[in-house]
Structure formats: C-alpha cells, structure tokens
C-alpha positions in Angstrom: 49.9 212.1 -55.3 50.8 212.7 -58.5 49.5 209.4 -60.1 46.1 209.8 -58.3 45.8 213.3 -59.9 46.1 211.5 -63.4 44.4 208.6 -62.9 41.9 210.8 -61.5 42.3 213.1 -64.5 41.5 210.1 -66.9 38.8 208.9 -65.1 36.9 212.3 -65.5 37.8 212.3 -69.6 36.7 209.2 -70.2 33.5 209.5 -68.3 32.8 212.9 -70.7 34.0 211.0 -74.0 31.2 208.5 -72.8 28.9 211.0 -72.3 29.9 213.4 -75.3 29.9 209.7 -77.3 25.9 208.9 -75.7 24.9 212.3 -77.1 25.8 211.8 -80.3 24.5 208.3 -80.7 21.0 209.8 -80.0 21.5 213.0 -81.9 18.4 211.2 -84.2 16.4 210.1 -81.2 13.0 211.8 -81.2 12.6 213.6 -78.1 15.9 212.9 -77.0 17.8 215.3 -73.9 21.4 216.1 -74.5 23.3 215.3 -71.0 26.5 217.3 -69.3 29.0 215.8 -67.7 29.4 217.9 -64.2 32.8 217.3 -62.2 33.9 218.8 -58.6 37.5 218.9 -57.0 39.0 216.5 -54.4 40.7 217.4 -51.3 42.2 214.7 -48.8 40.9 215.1 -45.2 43.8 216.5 -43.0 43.6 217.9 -39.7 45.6 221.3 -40.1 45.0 221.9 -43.7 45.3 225.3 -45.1 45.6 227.5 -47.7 48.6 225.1 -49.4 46.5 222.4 -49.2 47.0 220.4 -52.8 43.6 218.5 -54.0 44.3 215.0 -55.2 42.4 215.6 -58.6 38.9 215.4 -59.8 35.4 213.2 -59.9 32.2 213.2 -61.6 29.9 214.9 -60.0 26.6 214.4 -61.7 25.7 213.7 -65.2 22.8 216.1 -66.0 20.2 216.3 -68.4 19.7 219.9 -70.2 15.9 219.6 -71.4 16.0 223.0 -73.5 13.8 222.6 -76.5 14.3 220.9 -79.5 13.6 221.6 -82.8 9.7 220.8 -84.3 9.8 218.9 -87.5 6.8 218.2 -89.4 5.7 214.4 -90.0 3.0 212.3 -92.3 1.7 210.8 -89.5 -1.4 212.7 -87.8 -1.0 211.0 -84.2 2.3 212.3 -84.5 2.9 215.0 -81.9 5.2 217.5 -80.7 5.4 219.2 -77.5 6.2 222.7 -77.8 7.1 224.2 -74.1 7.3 222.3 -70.7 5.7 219.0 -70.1 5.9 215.3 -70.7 3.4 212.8 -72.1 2.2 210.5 -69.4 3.1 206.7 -70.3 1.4 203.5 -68.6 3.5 200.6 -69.1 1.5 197.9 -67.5 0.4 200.3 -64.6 4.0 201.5 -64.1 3.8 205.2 -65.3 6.7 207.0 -66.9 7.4 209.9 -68.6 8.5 211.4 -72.4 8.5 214.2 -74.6 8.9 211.3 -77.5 5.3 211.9 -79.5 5.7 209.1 -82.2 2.9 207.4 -81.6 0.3 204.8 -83.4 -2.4 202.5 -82.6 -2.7 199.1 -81.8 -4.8 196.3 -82.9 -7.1 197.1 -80.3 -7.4 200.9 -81.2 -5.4 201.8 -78.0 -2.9 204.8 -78.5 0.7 203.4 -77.9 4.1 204.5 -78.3 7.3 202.3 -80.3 7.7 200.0 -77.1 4.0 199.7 -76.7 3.2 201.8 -73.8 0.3 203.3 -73.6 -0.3 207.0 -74.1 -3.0 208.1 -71.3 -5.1 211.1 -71.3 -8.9 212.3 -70.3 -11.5 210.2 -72.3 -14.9 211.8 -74.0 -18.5 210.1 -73.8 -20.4 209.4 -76.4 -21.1 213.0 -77.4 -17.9 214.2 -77.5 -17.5 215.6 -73.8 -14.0 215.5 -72.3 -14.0 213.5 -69.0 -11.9 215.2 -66.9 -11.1 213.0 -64.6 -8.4 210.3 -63.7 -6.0 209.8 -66.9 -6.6 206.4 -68.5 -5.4 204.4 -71.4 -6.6 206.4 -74.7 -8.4 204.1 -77.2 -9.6 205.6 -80.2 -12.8 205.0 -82.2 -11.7 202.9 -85.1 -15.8 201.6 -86.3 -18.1 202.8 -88.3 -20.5 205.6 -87.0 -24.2 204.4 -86.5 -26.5 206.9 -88.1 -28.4 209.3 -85.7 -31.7 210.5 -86.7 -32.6 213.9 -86.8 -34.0 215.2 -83.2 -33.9 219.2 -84.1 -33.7 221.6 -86.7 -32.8 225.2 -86.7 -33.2 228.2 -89.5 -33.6 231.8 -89.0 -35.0 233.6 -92.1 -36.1 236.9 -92.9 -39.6 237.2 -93.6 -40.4 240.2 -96.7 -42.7 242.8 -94.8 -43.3 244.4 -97.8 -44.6 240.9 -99.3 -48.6 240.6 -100.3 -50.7 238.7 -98.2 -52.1 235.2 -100.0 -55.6 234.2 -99.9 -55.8 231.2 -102.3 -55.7 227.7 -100.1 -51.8 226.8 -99.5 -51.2 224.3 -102.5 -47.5 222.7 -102.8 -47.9 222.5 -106.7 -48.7 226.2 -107.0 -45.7 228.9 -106.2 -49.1 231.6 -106.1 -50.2 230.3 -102.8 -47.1 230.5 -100.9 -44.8 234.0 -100.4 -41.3 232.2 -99.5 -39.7 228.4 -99.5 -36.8 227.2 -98.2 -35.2 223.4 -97.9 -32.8 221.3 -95.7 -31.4 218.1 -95.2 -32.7 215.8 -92.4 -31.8 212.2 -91.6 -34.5 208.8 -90.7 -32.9 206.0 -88.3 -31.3 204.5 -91.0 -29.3 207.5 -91.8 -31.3 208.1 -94.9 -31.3 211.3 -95.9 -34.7 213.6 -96.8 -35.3 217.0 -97.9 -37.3 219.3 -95.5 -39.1 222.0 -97.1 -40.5 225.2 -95.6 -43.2 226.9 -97.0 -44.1 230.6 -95.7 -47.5 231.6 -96.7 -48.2 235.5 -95.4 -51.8 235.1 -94.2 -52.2 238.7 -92.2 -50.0 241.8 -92.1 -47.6 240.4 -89.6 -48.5 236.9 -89.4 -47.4 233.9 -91.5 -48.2 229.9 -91.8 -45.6 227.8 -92.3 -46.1 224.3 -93.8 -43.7 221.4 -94.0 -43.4 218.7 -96.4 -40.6 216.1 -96.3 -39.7 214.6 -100.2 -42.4 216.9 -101.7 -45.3 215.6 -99.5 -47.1 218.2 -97.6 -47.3 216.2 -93.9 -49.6 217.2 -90.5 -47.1 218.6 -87.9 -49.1 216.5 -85.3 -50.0 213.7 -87.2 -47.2 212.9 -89.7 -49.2 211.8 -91.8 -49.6 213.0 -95.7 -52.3 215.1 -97.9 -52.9 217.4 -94.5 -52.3 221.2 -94.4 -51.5 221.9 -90.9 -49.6 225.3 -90.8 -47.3 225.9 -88.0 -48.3 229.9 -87.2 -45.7 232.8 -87.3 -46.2 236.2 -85.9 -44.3 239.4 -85.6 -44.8 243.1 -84.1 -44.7 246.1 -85.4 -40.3 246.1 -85.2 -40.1 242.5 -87.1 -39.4 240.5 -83.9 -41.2 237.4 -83.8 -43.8 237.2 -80.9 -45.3 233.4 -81.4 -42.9 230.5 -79.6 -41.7 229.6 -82.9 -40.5 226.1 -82.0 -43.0 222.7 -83.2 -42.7 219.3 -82.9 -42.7 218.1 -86.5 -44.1 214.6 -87.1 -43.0 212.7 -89.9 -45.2 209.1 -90.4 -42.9 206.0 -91.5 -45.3 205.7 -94.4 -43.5 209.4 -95.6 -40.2 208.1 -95.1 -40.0 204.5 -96.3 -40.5 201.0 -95.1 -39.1 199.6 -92.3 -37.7 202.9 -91.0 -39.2 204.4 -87.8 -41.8 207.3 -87.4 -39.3 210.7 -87.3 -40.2 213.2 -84.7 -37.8 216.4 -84.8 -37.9 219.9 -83.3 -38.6 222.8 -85.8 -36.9 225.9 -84.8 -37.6 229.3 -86.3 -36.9 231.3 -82.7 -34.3 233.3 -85.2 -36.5 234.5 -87.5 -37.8 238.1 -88.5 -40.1 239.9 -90.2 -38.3 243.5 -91.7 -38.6 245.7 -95.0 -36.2 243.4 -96.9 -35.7 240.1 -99.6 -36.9 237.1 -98.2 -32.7 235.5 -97.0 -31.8 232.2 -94.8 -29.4 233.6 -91.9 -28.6 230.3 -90.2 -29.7 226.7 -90.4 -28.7 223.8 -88.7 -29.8 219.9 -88.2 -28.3 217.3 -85.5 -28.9 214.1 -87.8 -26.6 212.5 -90.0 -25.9 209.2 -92.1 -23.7 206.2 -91.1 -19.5 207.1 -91.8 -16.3 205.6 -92.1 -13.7 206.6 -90.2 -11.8 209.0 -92.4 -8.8 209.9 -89.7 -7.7 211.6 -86.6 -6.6 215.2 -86.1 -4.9 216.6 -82.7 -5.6 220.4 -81.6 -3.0 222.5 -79.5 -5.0 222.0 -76.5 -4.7 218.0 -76.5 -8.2 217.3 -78.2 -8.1 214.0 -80.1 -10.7 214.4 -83.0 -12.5 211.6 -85.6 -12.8 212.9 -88.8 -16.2 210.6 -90.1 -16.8 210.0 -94.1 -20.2 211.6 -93.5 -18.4 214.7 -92.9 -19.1 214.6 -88.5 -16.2 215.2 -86.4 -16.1 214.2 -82.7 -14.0 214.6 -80.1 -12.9 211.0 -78.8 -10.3 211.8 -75.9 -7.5 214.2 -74.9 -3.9 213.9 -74.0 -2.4 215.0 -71.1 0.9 216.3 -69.7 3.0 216.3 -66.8 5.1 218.6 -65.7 7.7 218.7 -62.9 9.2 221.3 -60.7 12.6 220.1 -61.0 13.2 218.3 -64.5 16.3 217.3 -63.8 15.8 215.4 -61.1 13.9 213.0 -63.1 15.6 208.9 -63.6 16.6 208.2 -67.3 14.6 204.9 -68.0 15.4 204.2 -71.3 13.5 203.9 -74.4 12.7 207.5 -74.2 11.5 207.4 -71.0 11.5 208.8 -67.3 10.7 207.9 -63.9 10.0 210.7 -61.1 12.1 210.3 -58.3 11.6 212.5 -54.9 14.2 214.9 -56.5 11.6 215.7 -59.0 9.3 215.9 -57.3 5.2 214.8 -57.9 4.2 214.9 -61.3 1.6 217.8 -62.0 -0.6 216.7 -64.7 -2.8 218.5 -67.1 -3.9 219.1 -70.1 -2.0 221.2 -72.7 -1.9 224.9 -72.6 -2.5 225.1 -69.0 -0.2 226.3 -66.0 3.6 226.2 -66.8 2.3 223.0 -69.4 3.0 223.9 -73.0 1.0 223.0 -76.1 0.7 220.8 -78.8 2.1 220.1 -82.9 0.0 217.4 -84.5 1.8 215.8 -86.9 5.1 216.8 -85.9 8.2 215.6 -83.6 10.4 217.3 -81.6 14.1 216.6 -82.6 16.8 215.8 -80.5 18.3 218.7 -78.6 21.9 217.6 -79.2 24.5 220.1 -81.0 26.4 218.3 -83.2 29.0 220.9 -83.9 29.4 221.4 -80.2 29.8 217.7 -79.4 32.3 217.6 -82.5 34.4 220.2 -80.6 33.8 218.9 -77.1 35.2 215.5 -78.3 38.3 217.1 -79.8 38.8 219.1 -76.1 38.5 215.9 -74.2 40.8 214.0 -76.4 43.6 217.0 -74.9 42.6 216.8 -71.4 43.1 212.7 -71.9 46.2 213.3 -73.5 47.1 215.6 -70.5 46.7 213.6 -67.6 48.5 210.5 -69.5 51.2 212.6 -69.7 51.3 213.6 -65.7 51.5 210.7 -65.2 54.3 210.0 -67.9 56.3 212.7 -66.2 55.3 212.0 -62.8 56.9 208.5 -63.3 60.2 210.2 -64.9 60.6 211.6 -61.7 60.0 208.7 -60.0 62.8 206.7 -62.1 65.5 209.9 -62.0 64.7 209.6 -57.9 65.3 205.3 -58.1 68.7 206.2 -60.0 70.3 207.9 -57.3 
C-alpha cells in the first residue's frame, strides 16, 4: 500500500501545482475567480474494518471557485464597468446565454454592446423617450446617430409678479419699457431645431390682474393666430394672498412667416401655473422648455443602477437601455466556460436576473473593472508548500521501495 499512498500523494500535488499555476496565469484577468483545490481521504472497502483501518492516500475532491470580490480599478473607457457586490452580467452568445463579472466591454460596428469575444451584453431596452422597458433582457444596442431636432411642444416659468408695482395704462407697445411692468425671455426650438427667443411681457392692468404678451425674435405675435403686429394678451389674475386664480396655461401660436421659411407653424403650451403675485422684486423661480436642436453624439455614461445614458452635443441626455444582472443561489456551482465566462448548471441553480441595486444584486462602477481576486503572495507561498508535499510523497515512495529491496535481499 505504500506506493498507492505516494502515487496517490503526487497525484494530489500536482493537481494543486496546476491549480496554484492556473491562478497565477490569470492573476491579470479582469474579472477573474481564484480557484481551491479541495482533497478527501481514501479508505479501501473491507468487510470488518475498524478503528486500525489504514486509508490508501488521498484524491481531489473538487476544484472550487472562491468568488470573493476583487479589487475596483478605474479605466478610460466609459462602457467600462465594474460590479461591486453579487451578480453577473448576462452574456448571449448566439442565443446561448452565459454568465461574467468581466465588464470590458465596447461596441460593435452595428452599435450593439459586446464583450472581447463578441458576445453580447443584454439588458432592458428604453423607447424613444427614454423609458426603461422592463421586460425580457435583449441584445443592448446603443444610439450611435445624430439626434433629430424636436420642436418645442411646452414651456414652463414661474415668476413673481411686484404687488407693489403701478398699474400701466398706456397701450402695450414692445419698443416702449413704459408700457410694460416686467419682461422675461427663453429659448424655444422650430422643427428644424432652430432656435428663437421667447419673450414675456407682464403689463399690470388692475390691482391684481396682469396681461401677458409674447413675441418670439422681437415680434409681438396673436396667441391664437400666430401671426405678427397683434396684441393679444394672455390674462393673469391673483387674490388677495398672491396665488394665481386664472388657468394660467395658453396655447401659444407661432405663424411660419415669424419663424422662417420652409419651417412649420410652431404651436407650444405656455405655462405660468407657478407664478405669484407678493410684496416683492419682480424674480424668475423656474423655467423650462422640451425643444431642442439636432446633436452629435458626444458619449455614454453608466449610473449605479444599470442606466445607459447618451450624452448629445446639444447638451440632451437620454436614457438608451439598462444592464442587467444575474445572480445565483449557489455561485459555486456554476461551469467555468472559458473566456471569462459561466454556464448555470442545476447545482446553481436558475439564474435570478435583475437590474442592479436590487435584491442580493449589487451595483455598478462605470468606467472601472474589477481585478482579479487572486493573491499573489499567497499563491507564491502555496507553490513553495506543494513543492514539499511533492517532494514528500516522492520520497515514500523512495523509502517504501528501500524496504522493498532490503526484504528481496534476504
């Protein structure tokens, strides 16, 4: 029995120089588990065995995967990402899903979101507003044209209206400051993504009432009409605490003839819901406008929750998609695939998919990777152990044929 105990013995070494060896080979791999080589005992089978029963050495048990954390290193590369916590990115590889906490990722030449071996990285998509689709996880692809223009549809400002201001009664003129109280302007956008300025007049007609006219590019237009060289006033009026009592929300018309040729006729919601009337300076609280020009896509930016976001040269961001993670109740029971990758196996269990900073899912590093979780120091000394233990059973069975040879002498 001797010899099987060595051979035995050597068996087990080598297989943990292998595995000691594998972990140092990918102590650069991005996203990279350390494994552990596991060994049990042998006995022989023996009817009567006992107490001074002698095993017959040792085998490998399992070789298991220790998916501790790795260290987060910060990249160049915006679609980059780093999981920080539980979870794995969700691969599709031709409709053959696997798993990896490897977050290098780019995209190809048809905007898709892909990996180094080209699989693809799925998530939840978004429409074309920017709404997350929560529904089955599909192939990301990214936005990589230009964004079309979108013509203003509302605008929003709250001002404060000065109570103690004086009432006009000259005719509202846009050349003469006299004939208005207040004035305030904005951007707004035509369907060619042209941009105009809005301006507000506020003429205080009565103690708590006010007419507001509009003029895009410095012509005075008819709220109704759009059309120029009318004076139209949109009405404004307040009780006795400043709070506006009129709807304060128009239609504003704007006629193509105002804008330019060969752009369509602009009709946009005017807001003024948040304004008041109190005992202090005229001020502009809040505005807002939906419209914008045409843009170039500027870049991508990824949030802890999973949300992929366009970046536009017109200075719009949208949400385009959202990644997804999966985690698994029993990590380890997951098949090494290679390239990074994992397969579930009924050991693991189903994959439980979701996005990021949900459940037991962790969250997300934009341009960052997590680092192998391999110990060089420790592998260093675990290499130097098993070259002892190697050295050990070599020499059992060095001794064990000694006595073989003293007992062929006699």
């Amino acid at each position: 029995m001797g010899f099987q105990h060595g051979l035995s013995g050597l068996k087990a070494a080598s297989a943990k120089l292998d595995v000691t060896g594998n972990n140092i080979a990918n102590a650069n791999t991005v996203g990279f588990k350390q494994s552990q080589a596991q060994f049990a005992d042998v006995y022989a089978n023996a009817l009567g065995g006992g107490r001074n029963q002698i095993g017959i050495g040792t085998q490998l048990a399992a070789v298991a995967q220790e998916f501790n954390q790795g260290n987060v290193t910060p990249t160049n590369n915006p679609l980059d990402v780093a999981i920080t916590g539980n979870g794995f990115f969700r691969m599709d590889n031709n409709g053959s899903i696997s798993f990896t906490r490897n977050g290098q990722f780019h995209l190809d030449k048809d905007g898709f979101l892909v990996n180094a071996s080209n699989y693809n990285v799925t998530g939840f998509g978004a429409d074309a507003s920017g709404q997350i689709i929560p529904n089955i996880p599909v192939n990301l692809r990214l936005p990589t044209a230009d964004m079309t223009p979108n013509p203003t549809t509302s605008f929003m400002t709250g001002v404060n209206l000065d109570a103690r201001a004086d009432v006009v009664t000259d005719p509202f003129n846009v050349a003469n400051p006299d004939t208005y109280t207040h004035s305030t302007s904005g951007e707004i956008f035509d369907s060619f993504g042209n941009s105009h300025i809005l301006n507000l007049y506020f003429q205080k007609t009565a103690a708590s009432t006010w007419g507001v006219y509009t003029a895009v590019d410095g012509t005075v237009v008819d709220p109704s009409t759009g059309l120029s060289g009318t004076d139209s006033p949109i009405t404004l009026s307040f009780n006795p605490s400043g709070i506006m009592t009129s709807t304060g929300s128009s239609t504003i018309n704007v006629a193509a003839s105002v804008l330019g040729a060969g752009v369509s006729p602009l009709a946009f919601e005017l807001d003024l819901t948040r304004s008041t009337q109190f005992g202090s300076k005229f001020g502009v609280n809040v505005m807002s406008q939906d419209g914008f020009a045409s843009g170039r896509l500027a870049g991508y930016s990824i949030s802890d929750d999973g949300q992929i976001r366009a970046s536009y040269s017109n200075n719009v961001t949208r949400t385009v998609g959202q990644l997804v993670l999966a985690g698994f109740s029993n990590p380890n029971g997951l098949k090494p695939l290679g390239s990074n990758q994992w397969g579930e196996t009924a050991e693991s269990g189903l994959p439980l998919v979701g996005t990021p900073e949900t459940g037991v899912l962790g969250s997300l590093q934009s341009s960052a990777v997590e680092e192998s979780n391999v110990d060089l120091t420790t592998e260093l000394v675990t290499l130097i152990m098993t070259q002892r233990v190697y050295q050990a059973n070599a020499k059992t069975i060095e001794t064990q044929d000694a006595v073989m040879q003293t007992i062929m002498n006699i």
